[in-house]
Every structure is written in structure tokens, then in C-alpha cells.
C-alpha positions in Angstrom: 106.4 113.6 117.8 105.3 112.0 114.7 101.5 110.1 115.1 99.4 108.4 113.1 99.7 108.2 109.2 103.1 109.8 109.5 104.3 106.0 107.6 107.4 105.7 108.3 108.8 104.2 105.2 112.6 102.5 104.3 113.0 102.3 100.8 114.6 98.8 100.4 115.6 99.2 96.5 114.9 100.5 93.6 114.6 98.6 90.1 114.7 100.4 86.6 115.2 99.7 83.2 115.0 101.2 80.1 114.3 99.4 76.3 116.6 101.7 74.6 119.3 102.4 77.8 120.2 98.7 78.1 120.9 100.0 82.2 123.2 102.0 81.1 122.7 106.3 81.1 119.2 106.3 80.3 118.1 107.8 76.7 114.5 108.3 76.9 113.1 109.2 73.3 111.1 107.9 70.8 111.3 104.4 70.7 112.0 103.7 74.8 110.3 102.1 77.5 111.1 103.1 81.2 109.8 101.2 84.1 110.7 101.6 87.8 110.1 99.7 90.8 110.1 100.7 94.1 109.5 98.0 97.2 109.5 100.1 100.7 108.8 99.0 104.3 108.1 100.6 107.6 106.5 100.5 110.6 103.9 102.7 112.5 103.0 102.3 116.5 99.2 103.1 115.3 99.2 100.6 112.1 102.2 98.1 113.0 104.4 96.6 110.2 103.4 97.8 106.8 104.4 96.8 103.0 104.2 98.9 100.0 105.4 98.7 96.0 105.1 101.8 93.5 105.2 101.1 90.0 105.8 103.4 87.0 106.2 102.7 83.3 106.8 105.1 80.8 106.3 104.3 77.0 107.9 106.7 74.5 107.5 105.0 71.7 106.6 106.8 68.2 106.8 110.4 68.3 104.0 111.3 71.0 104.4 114.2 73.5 105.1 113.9 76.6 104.4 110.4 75.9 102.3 107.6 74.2 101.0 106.1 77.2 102.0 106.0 81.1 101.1 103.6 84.0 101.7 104.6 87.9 100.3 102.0 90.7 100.9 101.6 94.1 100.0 99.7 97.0 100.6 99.9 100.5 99.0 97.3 103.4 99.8 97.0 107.4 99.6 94.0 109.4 96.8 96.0 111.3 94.0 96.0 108.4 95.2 99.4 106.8 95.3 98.8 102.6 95.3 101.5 100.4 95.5 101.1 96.3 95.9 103.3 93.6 96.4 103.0 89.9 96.5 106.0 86.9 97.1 104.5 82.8 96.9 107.8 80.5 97.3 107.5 76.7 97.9 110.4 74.3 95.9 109.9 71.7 92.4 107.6 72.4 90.2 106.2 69.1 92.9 107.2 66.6 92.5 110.7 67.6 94.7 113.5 69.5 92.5 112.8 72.3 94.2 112.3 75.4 92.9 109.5 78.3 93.0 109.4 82.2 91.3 106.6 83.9 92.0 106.5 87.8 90.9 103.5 90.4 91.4 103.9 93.8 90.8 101.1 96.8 91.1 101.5 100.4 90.2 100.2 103.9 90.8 102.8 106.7 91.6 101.0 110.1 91.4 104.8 111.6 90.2 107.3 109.4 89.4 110.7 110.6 86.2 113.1 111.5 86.9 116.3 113.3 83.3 118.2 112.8 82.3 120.2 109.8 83.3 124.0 110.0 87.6 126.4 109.8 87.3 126.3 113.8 86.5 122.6 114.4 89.2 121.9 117.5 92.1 119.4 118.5 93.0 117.8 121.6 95.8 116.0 122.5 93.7 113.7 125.0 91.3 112.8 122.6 93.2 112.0 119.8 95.5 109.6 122.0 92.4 108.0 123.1 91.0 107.7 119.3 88.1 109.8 119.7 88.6 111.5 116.0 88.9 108.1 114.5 86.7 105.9 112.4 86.9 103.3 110.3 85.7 103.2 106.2 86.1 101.0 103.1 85.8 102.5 100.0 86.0 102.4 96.1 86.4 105.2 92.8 86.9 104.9 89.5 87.0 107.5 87.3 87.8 108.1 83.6 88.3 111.6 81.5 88.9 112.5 78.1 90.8 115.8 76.8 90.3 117.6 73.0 92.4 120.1 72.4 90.4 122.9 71.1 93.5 125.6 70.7 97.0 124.6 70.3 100.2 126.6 69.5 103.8 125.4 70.5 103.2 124.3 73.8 100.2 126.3 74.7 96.9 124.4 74.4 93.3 124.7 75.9 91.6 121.8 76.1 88.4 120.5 76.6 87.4 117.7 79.3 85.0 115.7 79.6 84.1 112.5 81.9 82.3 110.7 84.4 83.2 108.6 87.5 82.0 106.4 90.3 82.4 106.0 93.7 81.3 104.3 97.3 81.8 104.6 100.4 81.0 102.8 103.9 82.0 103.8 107.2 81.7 101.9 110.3 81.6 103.2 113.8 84.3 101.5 116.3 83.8 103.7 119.3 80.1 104.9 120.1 82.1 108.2 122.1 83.3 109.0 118.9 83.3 112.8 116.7 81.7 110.4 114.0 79.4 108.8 116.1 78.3 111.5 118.2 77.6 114.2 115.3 77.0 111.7 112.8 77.5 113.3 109.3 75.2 113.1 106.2 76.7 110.3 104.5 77.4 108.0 107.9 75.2 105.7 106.3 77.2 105.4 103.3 76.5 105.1 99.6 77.0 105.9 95.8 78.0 108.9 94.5 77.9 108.9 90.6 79.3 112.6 88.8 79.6 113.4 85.0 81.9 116.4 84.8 83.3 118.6 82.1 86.0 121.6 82.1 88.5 123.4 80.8 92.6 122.8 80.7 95.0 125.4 79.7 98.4 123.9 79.4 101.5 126.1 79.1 104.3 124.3 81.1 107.8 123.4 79.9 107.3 119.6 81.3 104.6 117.9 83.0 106.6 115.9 85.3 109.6 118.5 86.3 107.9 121.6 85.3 110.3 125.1 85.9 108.5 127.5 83.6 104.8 128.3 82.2 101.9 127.9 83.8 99.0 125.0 84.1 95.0 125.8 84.9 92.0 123.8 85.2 88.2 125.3 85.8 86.1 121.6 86.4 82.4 121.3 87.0 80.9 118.2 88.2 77.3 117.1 88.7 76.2 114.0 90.6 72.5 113.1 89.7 70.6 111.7 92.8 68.5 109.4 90.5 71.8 107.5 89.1 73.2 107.5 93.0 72.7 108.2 97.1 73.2 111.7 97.0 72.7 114.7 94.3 74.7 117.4 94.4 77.0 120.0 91.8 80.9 120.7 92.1 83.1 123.6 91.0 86.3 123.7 91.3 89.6 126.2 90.3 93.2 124.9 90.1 96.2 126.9 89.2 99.3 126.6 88.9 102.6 129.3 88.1 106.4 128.3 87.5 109.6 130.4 87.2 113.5 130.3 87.7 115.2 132.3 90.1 119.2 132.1 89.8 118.8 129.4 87.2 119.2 126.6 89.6 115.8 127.2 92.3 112.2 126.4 91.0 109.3 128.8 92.6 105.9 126.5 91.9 102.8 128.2 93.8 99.4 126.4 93.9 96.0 128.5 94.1 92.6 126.0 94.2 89.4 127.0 95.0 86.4 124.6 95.4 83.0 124.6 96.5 79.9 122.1 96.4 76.3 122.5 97.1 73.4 119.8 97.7 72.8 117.2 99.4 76.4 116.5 100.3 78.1 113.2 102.3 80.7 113.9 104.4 83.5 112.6 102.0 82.4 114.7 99.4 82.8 117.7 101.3 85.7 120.3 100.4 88.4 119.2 102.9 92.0 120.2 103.5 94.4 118.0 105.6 95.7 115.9 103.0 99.0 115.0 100.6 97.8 118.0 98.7 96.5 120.7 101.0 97.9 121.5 104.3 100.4 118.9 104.8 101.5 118.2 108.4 97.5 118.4 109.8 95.6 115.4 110.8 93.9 113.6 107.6 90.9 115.1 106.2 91.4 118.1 109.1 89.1 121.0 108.1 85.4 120.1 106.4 83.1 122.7 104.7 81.0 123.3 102.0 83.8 125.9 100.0 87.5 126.1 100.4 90.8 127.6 99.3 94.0 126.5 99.5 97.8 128.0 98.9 101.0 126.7 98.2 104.7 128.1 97.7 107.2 125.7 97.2 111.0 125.8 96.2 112.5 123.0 94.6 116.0 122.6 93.2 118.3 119.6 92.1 121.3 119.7 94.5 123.2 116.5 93.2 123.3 115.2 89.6 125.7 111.7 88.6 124.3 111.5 84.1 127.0 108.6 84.0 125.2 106.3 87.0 121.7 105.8 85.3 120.8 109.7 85.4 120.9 109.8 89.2 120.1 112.7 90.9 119.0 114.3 94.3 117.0 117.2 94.7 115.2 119.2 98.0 112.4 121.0 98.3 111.0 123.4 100.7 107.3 124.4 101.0 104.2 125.8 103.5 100.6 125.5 102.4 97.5 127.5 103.4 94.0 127.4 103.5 90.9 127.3 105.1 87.4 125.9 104.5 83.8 127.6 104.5 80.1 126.5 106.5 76.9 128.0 106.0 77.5 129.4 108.5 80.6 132.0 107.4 80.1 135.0 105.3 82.4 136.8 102.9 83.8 138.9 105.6 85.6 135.7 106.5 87.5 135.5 103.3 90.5 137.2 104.4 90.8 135.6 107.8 91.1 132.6 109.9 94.0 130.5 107.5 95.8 127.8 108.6 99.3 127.3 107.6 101.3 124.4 107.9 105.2 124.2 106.6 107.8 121.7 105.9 110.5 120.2 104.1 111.5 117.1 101.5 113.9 115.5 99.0 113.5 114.0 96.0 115.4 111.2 94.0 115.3 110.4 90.3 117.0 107.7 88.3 116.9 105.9 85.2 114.0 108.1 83.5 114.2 111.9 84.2 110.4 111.8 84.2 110.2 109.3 87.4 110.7 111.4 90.6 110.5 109.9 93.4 109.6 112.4 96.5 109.4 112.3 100.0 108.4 115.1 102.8 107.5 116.0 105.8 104.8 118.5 107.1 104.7 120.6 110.7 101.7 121.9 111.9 100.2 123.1 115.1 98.4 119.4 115.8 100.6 117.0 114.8 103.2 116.3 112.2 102.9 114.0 109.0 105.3 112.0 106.6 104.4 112.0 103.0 106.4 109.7 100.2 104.6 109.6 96.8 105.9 109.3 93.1 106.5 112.8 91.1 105.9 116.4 92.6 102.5 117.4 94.4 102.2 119.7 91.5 
């Protein structure tokens, strides 16, 4: 049985052009523009009839790598309150300079967002969740901007330097006075700003960004929130890496190692959760709480169906299972080799027009509940 935020989507069509392709077999290069435009529709028995639109444009103009500049939006909203927005522009090269650009706003309203206690052990129940006793509802905003100097570069190996800062509030509201929110009430169930300035490292090795099959990708970020510039003060670290190689020259083997932990005076939403689109797909949203975490995943992809002559058209599958588990206060390091979740699943994927827009849809199982997932380009 599939419950709530398993969105049940119908894609209804697809739109895509290209400057240079004229809609005919796309020829993305150095002087090409690729959009896509992807309407979808569903319906959910928690969140009722819901809308969406995803929106990608690629410029490839000039002789920028991967690209000169690239826009992804999307937007979903149900007839029961739900709304969810999110919007990414990068650029290549920012003040004249090989500096590359990420800005990233995000907007949503949660009609049932989701608190199941702070701790790896916290439980589930059937019962409860049929009765809404995890739920919670929360508005919220982010925005947050980053800038990358290359510091080493040869072929397609760089390291580069980041550095940014970002913004973001958050307000819940309590809808059932029995509920895990209302009853253990969280630092942060009041709400509030959270303001960070980060900076890291990026080592970049892949062989694309957006279909990767070889090389490898790393970040190391650290991120410190100020209490005298927001609500809460607190410092982030944070360890993502990724590895990519062929087997039989036709199956892609990604695997995903991050590690993350946070200390100070933390809300709830800033914790280090898994139960996500990222982390343990198929759990409840935002599932396991804790002040550190780690998180696995194996996944094989492959293209199964290719038609070059009908607008570069092709299908492809994936299969995957994630793991992970979060730290309290209260675990020690004999707990770092026990006590994982692990959730598994299955998906497809769909490009057309521009090689570089993948469109990709999944589903997770796990021992709570199981979850849909349709987003634009692989997790990682």
C-alpha cells in the first residue's frame, strides 16, 4: 500500500525544443538552447487532486563546459493546501571570471509534514500514522547562493573552492495537540531564522555531470550559523562522495557515501535526517532525526531503449537500496557499525531532446511504508 507523499503523478506531455535542432534530432553544442517542459497530474487520498510543471533550460552557447548557464524549476500544488517550489539558475563563469554560480530558492507549505522523535530507534505504528499522530503542519522559505574557484585543474580533474552563505525560515503549526510534535515538542517548534555562511572543498573528476558513468565527485562543506545574525547558532560538517564505473559496457555502478553532523543549539529542521528523495527512499519523510548521520547508496543504472532519429529519445531503468542511520547524544562509537536501516527499490528514466535532461521516476520499499519519487536528472 502506498500512503502519503507517495504522489501519484501522470505525466500528461512533454515539450522540448532546441535553437540549433529546429525539433528535429537534437545537436546540443556550442551555440544551442534546450528547454523542456513537463506538465504532470495526479492524485493522492491524503492531499486530493494535485498539479505540477518542471522546467529546464540548457544554454550552450559559446564554448563553456558543461554549459554557460542552466535553469531547473518546479512546482507542484494540491487542492488540499500542499505547495511545494523549487528553482536552481547556475552560470559557468560569474564577474568575467571562471567562477562558477549556484543560487537555490526553495518554497513550501506542508499540509502534513512529519515528526517521529529525535534518535535511530524512534518507532512506527500503523494506528498512529492512520490517525495522523506523526503529522504536522509547516511553512517555510531558503535561499541560498554559492560560488566555486577552481584552485587546481587538469583535463577534467579540478578542485575547487566554495564559498557562500544562505537564508532560511521556518514555522510550524500544531493541528492535533496528541501529536509526536506536540507532545515532545522539539527545539525549533517555535520557529525562526537560521542564517549560515559556509565554505568547502569540490574535487571534480566525472565524465559528465548530468549522466555520469566514470570518475568520481567529492565535497567536504562546513557551515556556521551565527546566533547574532539569526534564531539559533550552531556549526555543520558535512562529507559527500560519490564513485562511477562500467561493468559490461552497458550497466552504470554509482555508490553514494555522506556523512554529516551538527552541533549547537540546533532546531528540529536542521537536524541530520534521513527519510528523504536522497537518503533512504521508501521511509516516511524526514524518518530518523539525530545530531550525526551516515548514509549509503548502490545503484545500477543502464539505458535499455535508445530511438537518435525521434528527438534523441531514450528509456533507461535503474535499480538501487540505500542505507543509513542517524546518531543522539545519547549513542556512542560502539554504535557505528550497527543499527542500519535499509530501504530498496526500483525506477525508470526518460530522456529526450537534450541528452543532459533526464527525467526520472522511482519507487522506494521499506519496512513502514512505501514512497513514489519523480524528479528531473539522477539523485546523484
Amino acid at each position: 500500500m502506498i500512503r502519503y507523499t507517495s504522489l501519484l503523478f501522470l505525466i500528461l506531455f512533454l515539450i522540448g525544443s532546441s535553437g540549433n535542432a529546429q525539433m528535429m534530432a537534437p545537436q546540443v553544442g556550442p551555440d544551442s538552447v534546450s528547454t523542456a517542459l513537463v506538465p504532470a497530474a495526479g492524485y493522492s487520498s491524503n492531499e486530493g487532486l494535485l498539479g505540477g510543471l518542471i522546467f529546464s533550460r540548457y544554454d550552450y552557447r559559446g564554448n563553456q563546459q558543461p554549459f554557460k548557464n542552466l535553469l531547473e524549476t518546479s512546482a507542484i500544488a494540491t487542492t488540499k493546501g500542499f505547495f511545494e517550489v523549487e528553482a536552481r539558475y547556475e552560470q559557468t563563469r560569474t564577474f568575467g571570471r571562471e567562477i562558477r554560480s549556484i543560487a537555490d530558492a526553495y518554497f513550501y507549505r506542508y499540509t502534513q509534514d512529519q515528526f517521529f522523535g529525535i534518535g535511530n530507534e524512534t518507532t512506527f505504528s500503523d494506528e498512529q500514522w492512520d490517525e495522523e499522530y506523526y503529522f504536522f503542519r509547516s511553512i517555510g522559505f531558503s535561499f541560498d547562493y554559492r560560488i566555486r574557484n577552481p584552485i587546481y585543474k587538469q583535463g577534467r580533474k579540478q578542485l575547487d573552492l566554495q564559498l557562500g552563505a544562505a537564508v532560511e525560515y521556518h514555522i510550524p503549526y500544531i493541528n492535533n495537540a496528541q501529536s509526536s510534535f506536540a507532545l515532545q515538542t522539539p527545539n525549533g517548534s517555535d520557529g525562526g531564522w537560521v542564517n549560515k555562511l559556509n565554505t568547502g572543498l569540490i574535487w571534480e573528476n566525472r565524465d559528465s555531470e548530468f549522466d555520469p558513468h566514470r570518475g568520481n565527485w567529492a565535497e567536504l562543506e562546513l557551515r556556521a550559523a551565527p546566533k547574532w545574525i539569526g534564531n539559533y547558532g550552531m556549526t555543520t560538517a558535512r562529507l559527500e562522495m560519490h564513485q562511477y564505473f562500467r561493468l559490461f559496457n552497458w550497466l552504470t555502478v554509482a555508490n553514494r557515501l555522506e556523512a554529516r553532523h551538527v552541533e549547537g543549539d540546533i532546531p528540529y529542521w536542521e537536524l541530520s535526517t534521513l527519510g528523504d528523495k536522497n537518503t533512504l527512499r521508501g521511509y516516511p519523510l524526514n524518518r530518523f532525526k539525530g545530531n550525526s548521520s551516515v548514509a549509503y547508496t548502490l545503484e545500477l543504472r543502464t539505458w535499455l531503449l535508445k530511438f537518435p532519429e525521434i528527438y534523441g529519445l531514450k528509456f533507461g531503468g535503474q535499480l538501487f537500496t540505500d542505507a543509513g542511520r542517524v546518531f543522539a547524544e545519547t549513542d556512542d562509537i560502539n554504535d557505528l557499525f550497527e543499527g542500519y536501516h535499509q530501504t530498496v527499490g526500483f525506477g525508470g528514466a526518460m530522456s529526450v531532446f537534450n541528452p543532459d535532461f533526464i527525467l526520472r521516476g522511482e519507487i522506494g520499499f521499506s519496512e513502514d511504508v512505501n514512497r513514489i519519487y519523480i524528479g528531473v536528472g539522477y539523485m546523484f
